[in-house]
N, C-alpha and C positions, 0 to 999 in steps of 0.2 A: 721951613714952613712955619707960619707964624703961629700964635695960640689962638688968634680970631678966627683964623681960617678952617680950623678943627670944630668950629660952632656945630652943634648935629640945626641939619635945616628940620623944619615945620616936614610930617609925612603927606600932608594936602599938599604941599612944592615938589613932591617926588612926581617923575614925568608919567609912572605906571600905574598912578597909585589909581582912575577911574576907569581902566583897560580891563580890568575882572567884571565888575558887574557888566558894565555894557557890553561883554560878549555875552554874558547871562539872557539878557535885557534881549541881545541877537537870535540867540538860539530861540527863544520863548518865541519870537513872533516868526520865525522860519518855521517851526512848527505848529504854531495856531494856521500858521499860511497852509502846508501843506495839508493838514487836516481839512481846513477849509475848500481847499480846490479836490483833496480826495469827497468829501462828504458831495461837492460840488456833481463832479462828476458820477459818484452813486446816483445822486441825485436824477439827473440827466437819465440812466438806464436801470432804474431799477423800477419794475411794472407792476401796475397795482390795477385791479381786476375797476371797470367802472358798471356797476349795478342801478336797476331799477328797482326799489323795494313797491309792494303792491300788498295789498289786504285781497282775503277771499276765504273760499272754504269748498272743503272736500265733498265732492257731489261721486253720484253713480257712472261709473264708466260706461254704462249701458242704461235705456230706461227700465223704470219699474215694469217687471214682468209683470203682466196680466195673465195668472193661472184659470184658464175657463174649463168648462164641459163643453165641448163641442156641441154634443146632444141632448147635453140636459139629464135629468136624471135624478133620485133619489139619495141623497150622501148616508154612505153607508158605516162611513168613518174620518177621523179627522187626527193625522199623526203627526201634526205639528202646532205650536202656541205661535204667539207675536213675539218678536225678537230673536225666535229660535233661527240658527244657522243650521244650512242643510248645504247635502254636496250635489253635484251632479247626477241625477239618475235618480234620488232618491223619493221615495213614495209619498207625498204629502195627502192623499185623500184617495177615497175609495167613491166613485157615483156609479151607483148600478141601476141598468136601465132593461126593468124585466120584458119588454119587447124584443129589444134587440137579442140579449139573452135563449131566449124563444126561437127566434128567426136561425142565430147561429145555431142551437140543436136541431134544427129541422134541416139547415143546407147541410149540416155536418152527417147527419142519416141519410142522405139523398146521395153527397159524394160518396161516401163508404159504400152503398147500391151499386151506385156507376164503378167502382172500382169491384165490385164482386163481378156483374153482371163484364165489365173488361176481360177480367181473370177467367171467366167461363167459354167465353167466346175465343178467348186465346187458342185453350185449350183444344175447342170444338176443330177450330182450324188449323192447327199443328198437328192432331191425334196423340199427345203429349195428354202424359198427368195432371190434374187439376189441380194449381197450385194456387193459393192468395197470398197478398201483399200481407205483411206485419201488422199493417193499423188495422185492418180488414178481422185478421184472425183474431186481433185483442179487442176490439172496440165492437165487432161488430160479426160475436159469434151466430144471432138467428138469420141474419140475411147470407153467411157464410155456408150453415145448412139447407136453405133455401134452395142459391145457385147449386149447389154440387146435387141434390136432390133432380133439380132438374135437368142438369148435365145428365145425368145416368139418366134419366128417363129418356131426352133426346139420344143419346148413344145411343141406348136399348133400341129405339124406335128407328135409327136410323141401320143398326146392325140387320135389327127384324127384316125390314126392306131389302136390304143388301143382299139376307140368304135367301127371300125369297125369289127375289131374281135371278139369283146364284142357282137355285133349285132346278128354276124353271131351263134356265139358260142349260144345266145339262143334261135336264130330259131331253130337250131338244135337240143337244148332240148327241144322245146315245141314238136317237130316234133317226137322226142323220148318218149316224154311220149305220143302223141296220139297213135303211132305202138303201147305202152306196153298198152296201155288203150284196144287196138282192140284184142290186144294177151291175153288180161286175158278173153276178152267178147266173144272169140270164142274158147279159152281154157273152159270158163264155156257151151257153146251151146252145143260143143265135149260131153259130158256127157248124155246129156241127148240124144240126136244124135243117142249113142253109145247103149242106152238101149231100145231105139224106134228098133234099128234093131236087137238088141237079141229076143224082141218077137216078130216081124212080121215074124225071122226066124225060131221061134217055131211055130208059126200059119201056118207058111207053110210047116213043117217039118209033123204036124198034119192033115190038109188037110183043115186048117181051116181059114184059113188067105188067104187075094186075093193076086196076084202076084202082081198086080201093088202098092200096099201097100209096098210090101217089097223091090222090087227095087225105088219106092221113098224113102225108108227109106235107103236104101244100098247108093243111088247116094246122101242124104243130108249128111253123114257120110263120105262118101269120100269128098265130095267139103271142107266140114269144116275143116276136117286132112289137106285139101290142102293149104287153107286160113289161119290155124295159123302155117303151117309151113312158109307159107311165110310172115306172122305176125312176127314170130320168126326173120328171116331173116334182115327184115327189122329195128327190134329194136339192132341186134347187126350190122347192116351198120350204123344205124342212132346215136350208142352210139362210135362205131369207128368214125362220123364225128365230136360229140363234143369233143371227146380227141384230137384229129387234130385239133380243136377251142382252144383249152383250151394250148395243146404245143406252137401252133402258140403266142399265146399271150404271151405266156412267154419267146418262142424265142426271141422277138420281142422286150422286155423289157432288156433281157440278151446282145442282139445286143448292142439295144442304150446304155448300162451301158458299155460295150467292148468297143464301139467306143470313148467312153468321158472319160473310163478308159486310154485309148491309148493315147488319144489328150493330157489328162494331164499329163501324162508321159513326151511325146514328147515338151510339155511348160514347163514342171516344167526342164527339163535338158534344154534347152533353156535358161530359166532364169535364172537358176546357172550357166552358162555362161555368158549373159550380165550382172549378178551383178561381175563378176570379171571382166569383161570388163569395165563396168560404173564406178571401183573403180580405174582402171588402169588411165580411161581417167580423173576423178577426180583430180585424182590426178596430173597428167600433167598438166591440167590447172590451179590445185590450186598453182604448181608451179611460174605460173606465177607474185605471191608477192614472193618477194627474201625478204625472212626477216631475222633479226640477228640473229646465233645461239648464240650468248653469250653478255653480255656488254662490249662497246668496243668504239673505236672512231673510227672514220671514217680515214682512212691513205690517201686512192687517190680514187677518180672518174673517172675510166678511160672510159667510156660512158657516158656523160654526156648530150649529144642530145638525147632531146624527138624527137622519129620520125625514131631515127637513126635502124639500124639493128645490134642485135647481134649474133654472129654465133653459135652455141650448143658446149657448156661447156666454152664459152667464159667468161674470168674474166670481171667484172664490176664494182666489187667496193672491194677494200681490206680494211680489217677492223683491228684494232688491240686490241686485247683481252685485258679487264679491269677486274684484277679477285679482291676475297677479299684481295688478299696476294700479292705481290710485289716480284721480281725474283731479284738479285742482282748476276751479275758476279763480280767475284772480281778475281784480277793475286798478287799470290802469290809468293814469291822469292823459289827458289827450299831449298836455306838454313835453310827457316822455314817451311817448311812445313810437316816434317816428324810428329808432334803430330798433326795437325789437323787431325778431325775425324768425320762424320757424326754424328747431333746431337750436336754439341758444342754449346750454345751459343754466339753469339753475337753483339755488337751494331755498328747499323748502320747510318751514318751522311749524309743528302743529302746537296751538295754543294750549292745547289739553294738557301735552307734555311737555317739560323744562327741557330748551335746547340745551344748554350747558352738561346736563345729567345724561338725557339721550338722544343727545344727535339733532342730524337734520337728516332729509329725505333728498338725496340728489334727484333733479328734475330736469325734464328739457322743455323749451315749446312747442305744442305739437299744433294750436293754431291761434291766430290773431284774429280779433276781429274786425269786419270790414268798415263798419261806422260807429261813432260814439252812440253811445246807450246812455238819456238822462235820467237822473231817478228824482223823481218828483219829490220823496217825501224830503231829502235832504236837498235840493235843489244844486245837485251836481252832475256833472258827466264823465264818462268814464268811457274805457276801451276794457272788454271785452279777452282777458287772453287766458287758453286753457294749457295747464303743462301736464305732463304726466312723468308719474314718479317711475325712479327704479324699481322699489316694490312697494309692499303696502303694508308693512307694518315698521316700527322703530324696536331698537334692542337687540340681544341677539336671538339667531333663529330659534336658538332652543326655548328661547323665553319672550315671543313676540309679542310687543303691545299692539293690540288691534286700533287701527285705524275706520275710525266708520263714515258715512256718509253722513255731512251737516258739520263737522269739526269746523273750527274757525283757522285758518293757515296765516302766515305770511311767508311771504316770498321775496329775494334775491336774483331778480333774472340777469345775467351776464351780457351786458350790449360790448363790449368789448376790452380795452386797455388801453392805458397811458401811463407818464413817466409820474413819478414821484413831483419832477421839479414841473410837469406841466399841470399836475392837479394844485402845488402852493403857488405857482402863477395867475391861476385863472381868476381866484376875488382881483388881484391888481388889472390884470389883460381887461377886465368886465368894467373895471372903475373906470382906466385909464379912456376903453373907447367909448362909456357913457358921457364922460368929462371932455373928451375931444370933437360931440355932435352938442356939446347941450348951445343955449345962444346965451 
């Protein structure tokens, strides 16, 4: 081999020498490539929420309570200011209305009566202890002395009667068994009477017997026939006056049980009258605490003099309902609104407080409304949609920020989903079919 041929060549004439970077140069773009088609198809599936943002603000889930007096009446007290929060049940005002007042102590005297005047009559007709009702003995001890005064008087009077009948009734049978005593004693004399004058009548039929014998026997025979006929007599007048003792006494008992059958009758419809009466007036006065139908805060005082007078159904105090849940009107653009739909999710931002710091308020739709609403002074229109929250305050439970009526909101309502790569297509899809109608 020659010395030429041993020459070192140039390393740019070596056949390998640009085989390293451009596999470099390979790799680099196989992997921008597969990046591209991975990011690609993320792209393609991966779903992003699409919302309508809307302005509004927190209104009363209910309207403002109108606190009245039914009846009107005199304010006797006033246990709450403006702004103050009250819960359900609770006493906000006292209006007392000295008539009604009146009326209930008078029906309240009148039923306790009908409940004495009951308990006496019970008694009367059972022959049972006189016993009263609880409310009776505590509320209403004169009328309590009253009835039993006159129970024992009636007893007395009706016992009096009884023995008097009773008295009479066995004179009359003692008097009845003497006639039957004298009617068996000259039923038995008849007998023998009756055979004394068979043979004095033979004696003188004989010639053998004196006359005067046989008309004494004749004349004791007639007397006796005469004295137990009217023996007889006597025991059926005298067994007619004990049945006459014995009805009387029964009448007598049947009476008083008719009479106290009657009176009770007449009390007991009585007193199923004053109990709806005492339950009407009852309740009239119980009116007199105006208390909260619901939780709520107080809005205005519009009575606020003790002493003052309210007229019947006059407002006193408006309340504004504090419920678990939160009401939000929101105005929507009529542009978006064709996919919202009762039921959508979504979130709600109260301006008061920084979303970022505390939250949002998850919401749903609870209704749309049916035509756009213009507002004159901005000269726009708007829809109309109310959502309601989970609850109604932000932060945690133990430390809840109140949320009140009037707060300024915005809102995030959820119309539905789409792809990552179909929300960066839609400014091109929008251009392209603007650009494919224009002329």
């Amino acid at each position: 081999m020659s010395t030429a041929s041993r020459v070192p060549q140039p390393l740019s004439a070596h056949p390998d020498f640009d085989r390293g970077p451009r596999r470099a140069v390979i790799a680099l773009l196989a992997l921008i490539g597969v990046l591209l088609a991975g990011g690609l198809l993320w792209m393609n599936f991966a779903q992003l929420d699409i919302s309508v943002n809307a302005v509004g603000k927190v209104i009363p889930s209910s309207r403002v309570q109108q606190i009245q007096s039914l009846e009107g009446g005199i304010i006797q007290a006033i246990n709450v200011r403006e702004g103050q929060q009250v819960h359900e049940g609770q006493v906000l005002a006292y209006v007392q209305n000295v008539q009604f007042s009146a009326e209930l102590g008078e029906t309240r005297q009148a039923y306790l009566s009908a409940r004495a005047i009951m308990a006496r009559l019970d008694a009367e007709l059972s022959g049972g202890a006189l016993d009263f009702p609880d409310d009776v003995r505590r509320d209403a001890p004169g009328m309590m002395a009253e009835q039993r005064a006159l129970f024992e008087s009636r007893m007395q009077e009706r016992r009096s009667v009884a023995e008097t009948l009773r008295g009479q009734r066995t004179q009359r049978s003692q008097e009845l068994a003497e006639a039957r005593a004298r009617a068996r004693s000259l039923a038995a004399q008849l007998g023998p009477a009756q055979e004394t004058l068979s043979i004095e009548e033979r004696l003188s039929a004989q010639g053998a017997g004196a006359r005067t014998d046989l008309l004494a026997a004749q004349t004791r025979f007639t007397s006796l026939q005469g004295e137990l006929a009217g023996a007889r007599i006597a025991v059926r007048r005298l067994q007619a006056g004990v049945d006459e003792a014995e009805s009387r006494l029964r009448e007598t008992d049947a009476r008083y049980q008719a009479e106290a059958s009657r009176e009770r009758a007449e009390a007991e419809q009585e007193l199923s009258a004053l109990t709806q009466q005492l339950t009407t007036r009852e309740d009239r006065v119980t009116r007199r605490e105006l208390r909260a139908p619901m939780d709520g805060v107080v809005n205005r005082v519009l009575i606020s003099t003790v002493g003052g007078v309210a007229q019947p159904g006059e407002t006193i105090i408006e309340l504004v309902p504090v419920e678990d849940t939160l009401l939000i009107s929101a105005r929507v653009k009529p542009s978006e609104i064709a996919f919202i739909r009762p039921g959508h999710e979504a979130q709600v931002r109260v301006s008061a407080y920084d979303a970022s710091i505390f939250g949002v308020l998850k919401a749903r739709v609870l209704r749309v409304g049916a035509d756009a609403i213009q507002d004159e002074r901005q000269d726009v229109s708007y829809f109309e949609v109310f959502l309601e929250t989970e609850r109604n305050y932000l932060g945690a439970p133990e430390e809840r920020l109140t949320i009140s009526p009037g707060m300024a909101a915005d809102a995030s309502i959820n119309t539905g989903k789409r792809t990552l790569m179909e929300y960066l297509l839609k400014p091109i899809v929008k251009t392209f079919d603007k650009a494919l109608r224009e002329r």
